[in-house]
PDB file of the backbone (N, CA, C, O) and the ligand in Angstrom, with CONECT records:
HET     ZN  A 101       1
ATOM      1  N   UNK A   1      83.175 168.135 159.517  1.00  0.00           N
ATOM      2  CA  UNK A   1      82.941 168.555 158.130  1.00  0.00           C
ATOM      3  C   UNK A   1      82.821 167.314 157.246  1.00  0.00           C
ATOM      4  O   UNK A   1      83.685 166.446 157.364  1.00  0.00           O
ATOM      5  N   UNK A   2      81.722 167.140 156.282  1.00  0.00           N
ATOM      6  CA  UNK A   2      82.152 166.342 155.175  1.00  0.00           C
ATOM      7  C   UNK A   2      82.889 166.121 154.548  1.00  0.00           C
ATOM      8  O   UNK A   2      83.665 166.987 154.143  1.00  0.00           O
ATOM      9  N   UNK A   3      82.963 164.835 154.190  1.00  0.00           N
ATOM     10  CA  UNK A   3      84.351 164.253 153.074  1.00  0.00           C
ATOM     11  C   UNK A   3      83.862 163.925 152.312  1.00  0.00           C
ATOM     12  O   UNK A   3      83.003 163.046 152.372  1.00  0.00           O
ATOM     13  N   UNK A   4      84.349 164.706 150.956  1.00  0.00           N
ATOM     14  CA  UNK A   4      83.654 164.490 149.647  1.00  0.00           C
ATOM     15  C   UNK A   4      84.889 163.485 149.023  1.00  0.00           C
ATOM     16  O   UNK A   4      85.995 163.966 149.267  1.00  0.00           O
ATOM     17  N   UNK A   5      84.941 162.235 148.293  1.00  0.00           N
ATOM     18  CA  UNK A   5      85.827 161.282 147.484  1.00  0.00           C
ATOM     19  C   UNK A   5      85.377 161.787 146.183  1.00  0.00           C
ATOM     20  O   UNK A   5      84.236 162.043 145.799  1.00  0.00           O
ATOM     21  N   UNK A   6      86.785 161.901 145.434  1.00  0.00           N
ATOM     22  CA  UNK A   6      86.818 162.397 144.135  1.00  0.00           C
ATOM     23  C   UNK A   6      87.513 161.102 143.715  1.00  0.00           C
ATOM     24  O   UNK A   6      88.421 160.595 144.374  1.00  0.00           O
ATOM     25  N   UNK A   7      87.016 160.585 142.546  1.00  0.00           N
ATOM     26  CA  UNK A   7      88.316 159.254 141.752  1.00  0.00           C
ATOM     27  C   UNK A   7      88.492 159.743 140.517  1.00  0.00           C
ATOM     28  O   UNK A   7      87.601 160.429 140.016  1.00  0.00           O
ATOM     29  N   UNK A   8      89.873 159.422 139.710  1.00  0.00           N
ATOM     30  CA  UNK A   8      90.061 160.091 138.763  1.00  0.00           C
ATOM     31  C   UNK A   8      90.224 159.503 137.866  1.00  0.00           C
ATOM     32  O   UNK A   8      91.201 158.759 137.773  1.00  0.00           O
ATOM     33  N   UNK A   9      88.856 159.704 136.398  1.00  0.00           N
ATOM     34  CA  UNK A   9      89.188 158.526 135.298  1.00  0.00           C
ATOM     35  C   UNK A   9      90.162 158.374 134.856  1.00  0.00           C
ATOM     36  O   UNK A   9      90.213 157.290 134.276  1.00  0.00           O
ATOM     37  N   UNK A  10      91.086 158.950 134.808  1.00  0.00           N
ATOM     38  CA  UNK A  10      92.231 158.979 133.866  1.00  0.00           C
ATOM     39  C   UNK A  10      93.255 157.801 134.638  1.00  0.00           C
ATOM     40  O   UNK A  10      93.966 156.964 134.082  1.00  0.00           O
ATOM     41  N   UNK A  11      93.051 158.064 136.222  1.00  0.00           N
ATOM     42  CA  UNK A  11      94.513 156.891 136.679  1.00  0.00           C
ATOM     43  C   UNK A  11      93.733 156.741 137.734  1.00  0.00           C
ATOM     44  O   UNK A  11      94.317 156.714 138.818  1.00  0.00           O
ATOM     45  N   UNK A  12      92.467 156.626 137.734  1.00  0.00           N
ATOM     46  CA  UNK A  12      91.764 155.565 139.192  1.00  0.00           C
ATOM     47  C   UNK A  12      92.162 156.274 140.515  1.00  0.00           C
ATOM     48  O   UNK A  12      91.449 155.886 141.441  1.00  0.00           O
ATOM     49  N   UNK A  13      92.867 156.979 140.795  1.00  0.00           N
ATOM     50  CA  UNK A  13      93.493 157.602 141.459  1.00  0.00           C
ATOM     51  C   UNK A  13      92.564 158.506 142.619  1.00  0.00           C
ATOM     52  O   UNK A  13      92.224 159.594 142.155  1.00  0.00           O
ATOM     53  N   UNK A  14      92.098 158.259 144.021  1.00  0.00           N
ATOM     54  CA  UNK A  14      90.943 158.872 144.829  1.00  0.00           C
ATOM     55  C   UNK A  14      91.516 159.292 145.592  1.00  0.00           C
ATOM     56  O   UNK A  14      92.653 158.951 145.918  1.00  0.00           O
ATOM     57  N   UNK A  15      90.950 160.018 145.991  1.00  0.00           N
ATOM     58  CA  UNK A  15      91.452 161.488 146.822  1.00  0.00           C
ATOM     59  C   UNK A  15      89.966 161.489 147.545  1.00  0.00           C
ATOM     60  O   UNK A  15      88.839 161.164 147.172  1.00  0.00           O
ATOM     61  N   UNK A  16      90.616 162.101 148.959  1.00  0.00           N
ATOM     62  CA  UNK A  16      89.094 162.401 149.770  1.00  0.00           C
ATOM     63  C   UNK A  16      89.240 163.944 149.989  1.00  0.00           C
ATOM     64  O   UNK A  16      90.390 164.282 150.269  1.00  0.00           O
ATOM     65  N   UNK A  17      88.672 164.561 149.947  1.00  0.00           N
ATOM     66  CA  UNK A  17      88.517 166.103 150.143  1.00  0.00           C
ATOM     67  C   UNK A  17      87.419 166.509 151.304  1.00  0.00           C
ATOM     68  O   UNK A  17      86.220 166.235 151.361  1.00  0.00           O
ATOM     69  N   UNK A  18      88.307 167.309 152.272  1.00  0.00           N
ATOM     70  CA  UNK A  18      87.224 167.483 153.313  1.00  0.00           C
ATOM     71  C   UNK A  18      86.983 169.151 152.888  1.00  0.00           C
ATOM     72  O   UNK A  18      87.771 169.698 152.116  1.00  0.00           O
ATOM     73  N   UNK A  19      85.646 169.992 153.562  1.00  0.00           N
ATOM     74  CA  UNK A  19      85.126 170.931 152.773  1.00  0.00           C
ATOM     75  C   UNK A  19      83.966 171.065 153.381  1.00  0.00           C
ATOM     76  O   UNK A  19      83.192 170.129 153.585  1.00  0.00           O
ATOM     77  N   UNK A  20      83.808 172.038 153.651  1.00  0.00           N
ATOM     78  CA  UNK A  20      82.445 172.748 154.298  1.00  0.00           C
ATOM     79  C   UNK A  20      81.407 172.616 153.339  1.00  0.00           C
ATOM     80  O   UNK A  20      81.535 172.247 152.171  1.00  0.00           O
ATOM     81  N   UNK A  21      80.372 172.945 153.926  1.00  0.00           N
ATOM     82  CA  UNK A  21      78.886 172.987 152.901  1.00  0.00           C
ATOM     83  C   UNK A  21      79.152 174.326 152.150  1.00  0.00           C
ATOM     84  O   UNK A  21      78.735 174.502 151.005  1.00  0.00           O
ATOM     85  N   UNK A  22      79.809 175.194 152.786  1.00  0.00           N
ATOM     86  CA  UNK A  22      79.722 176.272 151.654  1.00  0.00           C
ATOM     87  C   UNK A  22      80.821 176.246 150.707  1.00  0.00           C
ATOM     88  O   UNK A  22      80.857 176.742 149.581  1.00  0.00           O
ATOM     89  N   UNK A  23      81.743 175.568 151.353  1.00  0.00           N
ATOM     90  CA  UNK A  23      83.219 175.473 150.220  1.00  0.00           C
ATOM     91  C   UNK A  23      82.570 174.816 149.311  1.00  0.00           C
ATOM     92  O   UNK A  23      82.667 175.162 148.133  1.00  0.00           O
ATOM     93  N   UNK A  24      81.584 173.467 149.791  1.00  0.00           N
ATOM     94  CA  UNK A  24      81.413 172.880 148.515  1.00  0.00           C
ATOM     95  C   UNK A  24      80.423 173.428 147.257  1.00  0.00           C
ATOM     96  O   UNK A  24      80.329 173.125 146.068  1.00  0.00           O
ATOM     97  N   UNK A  25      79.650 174.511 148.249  1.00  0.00           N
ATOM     98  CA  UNK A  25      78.674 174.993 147.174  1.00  0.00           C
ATOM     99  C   UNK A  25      79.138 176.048 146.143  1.00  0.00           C
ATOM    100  O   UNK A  25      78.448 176.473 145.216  1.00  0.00           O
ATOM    101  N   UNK A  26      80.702 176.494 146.509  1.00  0.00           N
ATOM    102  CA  UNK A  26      81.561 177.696 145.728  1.00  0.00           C
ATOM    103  C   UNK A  26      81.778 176.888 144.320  1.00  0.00           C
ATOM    104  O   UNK A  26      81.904 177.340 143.182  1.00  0.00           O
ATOM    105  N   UNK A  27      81.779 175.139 144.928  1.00  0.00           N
ATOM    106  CA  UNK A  27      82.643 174.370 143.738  1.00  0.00           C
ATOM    107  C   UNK A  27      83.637 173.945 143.718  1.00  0.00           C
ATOM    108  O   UNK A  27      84.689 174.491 143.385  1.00  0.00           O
ATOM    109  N   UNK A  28      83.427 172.743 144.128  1.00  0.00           N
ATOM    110  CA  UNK A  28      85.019 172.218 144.279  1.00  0.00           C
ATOM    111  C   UNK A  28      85.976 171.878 143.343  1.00  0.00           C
ATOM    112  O   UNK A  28      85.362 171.757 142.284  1.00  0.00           O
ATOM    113  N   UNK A  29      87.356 171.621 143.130  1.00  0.00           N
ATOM    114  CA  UNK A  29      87.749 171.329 141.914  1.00  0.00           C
ATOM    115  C   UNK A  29      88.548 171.257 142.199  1.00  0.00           C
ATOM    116  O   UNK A  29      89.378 172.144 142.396  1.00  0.00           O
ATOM    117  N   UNK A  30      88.685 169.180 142.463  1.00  0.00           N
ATOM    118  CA  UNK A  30      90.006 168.942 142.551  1.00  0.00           C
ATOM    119  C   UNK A  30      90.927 168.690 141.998  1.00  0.00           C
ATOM    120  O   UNK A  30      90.627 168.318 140.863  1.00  0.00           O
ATOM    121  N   UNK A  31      92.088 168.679 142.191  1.00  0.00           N
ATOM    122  CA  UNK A  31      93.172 168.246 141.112  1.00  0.00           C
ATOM    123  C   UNK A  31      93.236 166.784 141.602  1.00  0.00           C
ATOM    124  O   UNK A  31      93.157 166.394 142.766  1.00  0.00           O
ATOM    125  N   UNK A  32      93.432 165.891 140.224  1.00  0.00           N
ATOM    126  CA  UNK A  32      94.355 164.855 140.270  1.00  0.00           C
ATOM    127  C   UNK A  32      96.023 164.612 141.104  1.00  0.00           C
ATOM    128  O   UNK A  32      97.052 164.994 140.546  1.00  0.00           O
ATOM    129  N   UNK A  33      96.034 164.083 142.171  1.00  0.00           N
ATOM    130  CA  UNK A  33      97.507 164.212 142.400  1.00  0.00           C
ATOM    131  C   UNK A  33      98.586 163.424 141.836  1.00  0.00           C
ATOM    132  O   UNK A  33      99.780 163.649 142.036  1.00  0.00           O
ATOM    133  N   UNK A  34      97.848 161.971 140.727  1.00  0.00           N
ATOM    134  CA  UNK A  34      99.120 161.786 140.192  1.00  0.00           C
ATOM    135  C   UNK A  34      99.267 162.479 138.733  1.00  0.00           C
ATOM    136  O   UNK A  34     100.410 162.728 138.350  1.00  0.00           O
ATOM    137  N   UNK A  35      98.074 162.828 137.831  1.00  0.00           N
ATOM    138  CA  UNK A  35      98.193 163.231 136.357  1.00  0.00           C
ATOM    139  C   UNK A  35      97.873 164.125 136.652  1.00  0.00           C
ATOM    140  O   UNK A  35      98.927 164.756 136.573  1.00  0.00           O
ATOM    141  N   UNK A  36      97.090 164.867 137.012  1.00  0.00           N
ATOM    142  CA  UNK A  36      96.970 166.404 137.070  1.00  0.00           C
ATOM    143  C   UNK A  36      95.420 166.633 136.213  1.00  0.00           C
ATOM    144  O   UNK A  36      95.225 167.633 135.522  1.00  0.00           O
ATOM    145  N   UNK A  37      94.626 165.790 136.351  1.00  0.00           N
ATOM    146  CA  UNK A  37      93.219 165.758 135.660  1.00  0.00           C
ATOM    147  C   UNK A  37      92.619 166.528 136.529  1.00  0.00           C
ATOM    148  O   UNK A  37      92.608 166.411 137.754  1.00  0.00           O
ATOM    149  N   UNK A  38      91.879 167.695 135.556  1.00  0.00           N
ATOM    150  CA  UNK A  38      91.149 168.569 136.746  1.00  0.00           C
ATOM    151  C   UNK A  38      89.310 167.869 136.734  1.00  0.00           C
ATOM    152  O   UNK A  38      88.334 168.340 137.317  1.00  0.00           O
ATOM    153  N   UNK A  39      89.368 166.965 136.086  1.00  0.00           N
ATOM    154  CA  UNK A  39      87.741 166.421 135.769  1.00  0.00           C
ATOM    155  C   UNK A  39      87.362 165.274 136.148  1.00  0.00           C
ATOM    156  O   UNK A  39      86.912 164.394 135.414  1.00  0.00           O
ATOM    157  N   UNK A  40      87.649 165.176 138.222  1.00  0.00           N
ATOM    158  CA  UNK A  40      87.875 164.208 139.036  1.00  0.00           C
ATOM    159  C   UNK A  40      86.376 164.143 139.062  1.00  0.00           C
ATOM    160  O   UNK A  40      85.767 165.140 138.677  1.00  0.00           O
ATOM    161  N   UNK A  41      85.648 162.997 139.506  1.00  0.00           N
ATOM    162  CA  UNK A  41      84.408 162.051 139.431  1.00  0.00           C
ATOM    163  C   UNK A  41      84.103 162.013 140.990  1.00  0.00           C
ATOM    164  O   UNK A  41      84.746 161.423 141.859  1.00  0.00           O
ATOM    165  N   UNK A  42      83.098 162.697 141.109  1.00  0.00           N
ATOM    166  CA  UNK A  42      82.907 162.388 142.551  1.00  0.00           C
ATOM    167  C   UNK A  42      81.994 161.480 142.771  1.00  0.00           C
ATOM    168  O   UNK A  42      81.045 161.336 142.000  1.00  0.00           O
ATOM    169  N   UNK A  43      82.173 160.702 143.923  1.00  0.00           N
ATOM    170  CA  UNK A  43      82.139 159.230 143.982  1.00  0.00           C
ATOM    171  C   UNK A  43      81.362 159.654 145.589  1.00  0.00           C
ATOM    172  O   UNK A  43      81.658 160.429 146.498  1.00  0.00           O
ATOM    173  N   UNK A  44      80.316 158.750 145.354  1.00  0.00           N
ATOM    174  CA  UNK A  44      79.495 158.572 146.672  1.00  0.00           C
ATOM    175  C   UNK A  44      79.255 157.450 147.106  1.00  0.00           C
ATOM    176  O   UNK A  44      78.500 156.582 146.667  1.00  0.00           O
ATOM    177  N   UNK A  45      79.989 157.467 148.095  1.00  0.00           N
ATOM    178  CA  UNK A  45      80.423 155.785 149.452  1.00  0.00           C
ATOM    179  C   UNK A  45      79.236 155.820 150.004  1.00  0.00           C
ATOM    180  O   UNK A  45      78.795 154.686 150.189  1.00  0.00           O
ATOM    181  N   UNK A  46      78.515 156.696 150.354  1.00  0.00           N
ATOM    182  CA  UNK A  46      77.354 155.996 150.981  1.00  0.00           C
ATOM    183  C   UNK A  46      77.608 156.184 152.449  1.00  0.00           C
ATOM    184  O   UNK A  46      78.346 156.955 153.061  1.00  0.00           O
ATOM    185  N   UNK A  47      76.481 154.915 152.961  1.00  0.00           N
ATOM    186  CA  UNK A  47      76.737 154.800 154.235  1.00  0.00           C
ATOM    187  C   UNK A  47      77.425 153.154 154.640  1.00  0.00           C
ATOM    188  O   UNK A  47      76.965 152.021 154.500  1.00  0.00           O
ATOM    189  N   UNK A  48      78.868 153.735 155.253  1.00  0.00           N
ATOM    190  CA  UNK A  48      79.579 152.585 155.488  1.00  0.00           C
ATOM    191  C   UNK A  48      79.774 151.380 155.209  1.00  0.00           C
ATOM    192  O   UNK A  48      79.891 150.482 156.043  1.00  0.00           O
ATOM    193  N   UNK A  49      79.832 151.246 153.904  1.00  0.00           N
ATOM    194  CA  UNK A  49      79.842 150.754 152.809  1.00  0.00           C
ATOM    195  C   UNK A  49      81.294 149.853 153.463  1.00  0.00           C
ATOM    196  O   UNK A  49      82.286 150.578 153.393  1.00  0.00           O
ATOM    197  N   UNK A  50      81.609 148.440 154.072  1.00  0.00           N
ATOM    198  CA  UNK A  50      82.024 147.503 153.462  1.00  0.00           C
ATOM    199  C   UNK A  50      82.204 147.095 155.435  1.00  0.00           C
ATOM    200  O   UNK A  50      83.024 146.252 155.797  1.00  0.00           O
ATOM    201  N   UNK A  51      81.321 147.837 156.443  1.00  0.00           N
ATOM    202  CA  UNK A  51      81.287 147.805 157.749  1.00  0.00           C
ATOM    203  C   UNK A  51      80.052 148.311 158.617  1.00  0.00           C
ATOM    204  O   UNK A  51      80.123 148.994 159.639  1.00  0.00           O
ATOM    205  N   UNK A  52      78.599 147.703 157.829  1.00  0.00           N
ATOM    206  CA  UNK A  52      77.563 147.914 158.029  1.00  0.00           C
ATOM    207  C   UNK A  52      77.226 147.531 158.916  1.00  0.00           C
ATOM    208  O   UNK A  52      76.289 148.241 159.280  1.00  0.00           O
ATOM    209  N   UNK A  53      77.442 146.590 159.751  1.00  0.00           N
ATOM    210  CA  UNK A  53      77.186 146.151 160.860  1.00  0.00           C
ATOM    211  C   UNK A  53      78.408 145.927 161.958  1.00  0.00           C
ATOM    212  O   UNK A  53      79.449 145.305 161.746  1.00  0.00           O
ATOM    213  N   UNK A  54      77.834 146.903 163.757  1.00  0.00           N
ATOM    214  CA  UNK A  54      78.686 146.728 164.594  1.00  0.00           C
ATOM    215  C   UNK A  54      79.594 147.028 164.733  1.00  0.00           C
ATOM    216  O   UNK A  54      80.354 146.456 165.515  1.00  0.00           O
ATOM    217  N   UNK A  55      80.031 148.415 163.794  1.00  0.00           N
ATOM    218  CA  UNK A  55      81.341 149.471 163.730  1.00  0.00           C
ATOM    219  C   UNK A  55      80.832 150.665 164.845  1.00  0.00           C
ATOM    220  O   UNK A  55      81.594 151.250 165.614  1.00  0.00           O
ATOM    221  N   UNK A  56      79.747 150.824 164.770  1.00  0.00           N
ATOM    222  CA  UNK A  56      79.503 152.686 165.048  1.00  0.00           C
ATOM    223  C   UNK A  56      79.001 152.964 166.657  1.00  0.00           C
ATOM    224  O   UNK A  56      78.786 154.025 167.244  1.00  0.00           O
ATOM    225  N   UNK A  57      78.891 151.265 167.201  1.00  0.00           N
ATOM    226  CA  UNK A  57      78.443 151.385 168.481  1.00  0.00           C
ATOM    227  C   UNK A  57      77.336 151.868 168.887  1.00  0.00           C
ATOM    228  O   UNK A  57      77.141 152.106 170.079  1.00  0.00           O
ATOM    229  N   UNK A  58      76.520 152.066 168.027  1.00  0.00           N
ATOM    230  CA  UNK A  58      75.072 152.631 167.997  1.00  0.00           C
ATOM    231  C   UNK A  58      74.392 152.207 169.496  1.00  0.00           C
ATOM    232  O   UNK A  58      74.994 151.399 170.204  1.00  0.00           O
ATOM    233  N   UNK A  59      73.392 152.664 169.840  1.00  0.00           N
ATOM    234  CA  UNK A  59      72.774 152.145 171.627  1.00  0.00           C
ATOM    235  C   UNK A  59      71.631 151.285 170.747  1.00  0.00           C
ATOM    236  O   UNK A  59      71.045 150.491 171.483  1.00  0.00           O
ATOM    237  N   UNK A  60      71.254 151.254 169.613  1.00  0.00           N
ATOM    238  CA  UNK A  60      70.127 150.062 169.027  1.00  0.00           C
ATOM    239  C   UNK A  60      70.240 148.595 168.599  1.00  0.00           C
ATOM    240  O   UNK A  60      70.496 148.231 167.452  1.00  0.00           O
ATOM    241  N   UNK A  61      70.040 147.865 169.558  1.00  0.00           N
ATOM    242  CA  UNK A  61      70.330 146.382 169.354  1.00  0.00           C
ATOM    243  C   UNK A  61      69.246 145.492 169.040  1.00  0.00           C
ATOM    244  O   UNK A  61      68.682 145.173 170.086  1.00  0.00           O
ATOM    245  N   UNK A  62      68.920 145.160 168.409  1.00  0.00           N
ATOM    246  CA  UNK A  62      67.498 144.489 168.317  1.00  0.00           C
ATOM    247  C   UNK A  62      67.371 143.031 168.607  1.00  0.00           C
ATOM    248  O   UNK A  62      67.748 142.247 167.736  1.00  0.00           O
ATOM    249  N   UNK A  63      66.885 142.573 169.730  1.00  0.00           N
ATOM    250  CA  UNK A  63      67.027 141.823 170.098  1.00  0.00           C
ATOM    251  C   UNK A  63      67.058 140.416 169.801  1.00  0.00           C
ATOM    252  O   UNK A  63      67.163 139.563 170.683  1.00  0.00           O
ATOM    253  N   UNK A  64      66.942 140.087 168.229  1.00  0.00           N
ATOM    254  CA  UNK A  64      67.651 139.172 167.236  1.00  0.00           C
ATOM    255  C   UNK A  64      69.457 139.001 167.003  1.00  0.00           C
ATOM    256  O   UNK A  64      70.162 138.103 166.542  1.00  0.00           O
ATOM    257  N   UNK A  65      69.678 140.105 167.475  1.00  0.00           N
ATOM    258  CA  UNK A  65      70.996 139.949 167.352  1.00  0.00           C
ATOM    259  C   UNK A  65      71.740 139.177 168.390  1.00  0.00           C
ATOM    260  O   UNK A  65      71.375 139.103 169.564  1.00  0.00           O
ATOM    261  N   UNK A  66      72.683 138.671 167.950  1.00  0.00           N
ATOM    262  CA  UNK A  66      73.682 137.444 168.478  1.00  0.00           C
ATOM    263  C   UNK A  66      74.066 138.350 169.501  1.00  0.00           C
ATOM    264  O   UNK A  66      73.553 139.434 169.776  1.00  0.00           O
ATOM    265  N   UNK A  67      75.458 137.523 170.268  1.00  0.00           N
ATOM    266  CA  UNK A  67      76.197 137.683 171.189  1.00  0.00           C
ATOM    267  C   UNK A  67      77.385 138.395 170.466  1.00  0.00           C
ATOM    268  O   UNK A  67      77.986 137.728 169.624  1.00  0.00           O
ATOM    269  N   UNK A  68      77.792 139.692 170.707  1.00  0.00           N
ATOM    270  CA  UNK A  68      79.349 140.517 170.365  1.00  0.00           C
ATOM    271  C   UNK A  68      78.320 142.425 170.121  1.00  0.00           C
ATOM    272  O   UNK A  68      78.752 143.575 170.206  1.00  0.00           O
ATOM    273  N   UNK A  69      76.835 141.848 169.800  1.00  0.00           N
ATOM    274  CA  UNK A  69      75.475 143.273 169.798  1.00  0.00           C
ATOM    275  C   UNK A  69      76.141 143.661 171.050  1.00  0.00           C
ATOM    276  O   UNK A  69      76.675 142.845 171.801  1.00  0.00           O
ATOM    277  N   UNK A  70      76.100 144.788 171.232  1.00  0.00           N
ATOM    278  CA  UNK A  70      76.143 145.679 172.709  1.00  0.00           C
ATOM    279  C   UNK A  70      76.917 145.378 173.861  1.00  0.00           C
ATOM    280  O   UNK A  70      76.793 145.769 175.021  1.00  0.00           O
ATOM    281  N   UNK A  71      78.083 144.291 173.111  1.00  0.00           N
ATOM    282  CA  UNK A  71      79.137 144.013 174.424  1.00  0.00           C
ATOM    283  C   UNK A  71      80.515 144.378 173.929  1.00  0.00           C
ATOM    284  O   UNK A  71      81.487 144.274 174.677  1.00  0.00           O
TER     285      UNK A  71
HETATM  286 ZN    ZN A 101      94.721 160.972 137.527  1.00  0.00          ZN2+
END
């Protein structure tokens, strides 16, 4: 299932919320867990955002790549 990240303006405060495609299409609405802000900011990480390279073990190595690619 997806993980939707909510951060919360009020105290920075992120929360990850996991949630089906249809839970999320009902509307999600999370609470803040330290202030109790119900008007959390959902925040989109992307794709692997700070481990873009050589985390996911992928079988595509392109053969520019160094020595630690595919071993
Ligand atoms: Zn908060």
């Amino acid at each position: 299932m997806p993980i939707y990240e909510f951060i919360c303006p009020v105290c920075k405060e992120k929360i990850e919320i996991i949630a089906s495609i249809s839970e999320k299409q009902k509307g999600l609405k999370p609470l803040c867990p330290k202030c109790g802000n119900e008007k959390m900011i959902q925040v989109f990480s992307g794709f692997a955002v700070g481990s873009s390279r050589g985390s996911s073990g992928s079988s595509f190595c392109p053969p520019t790549a160094g020595p630690g690619c595919c071993r």
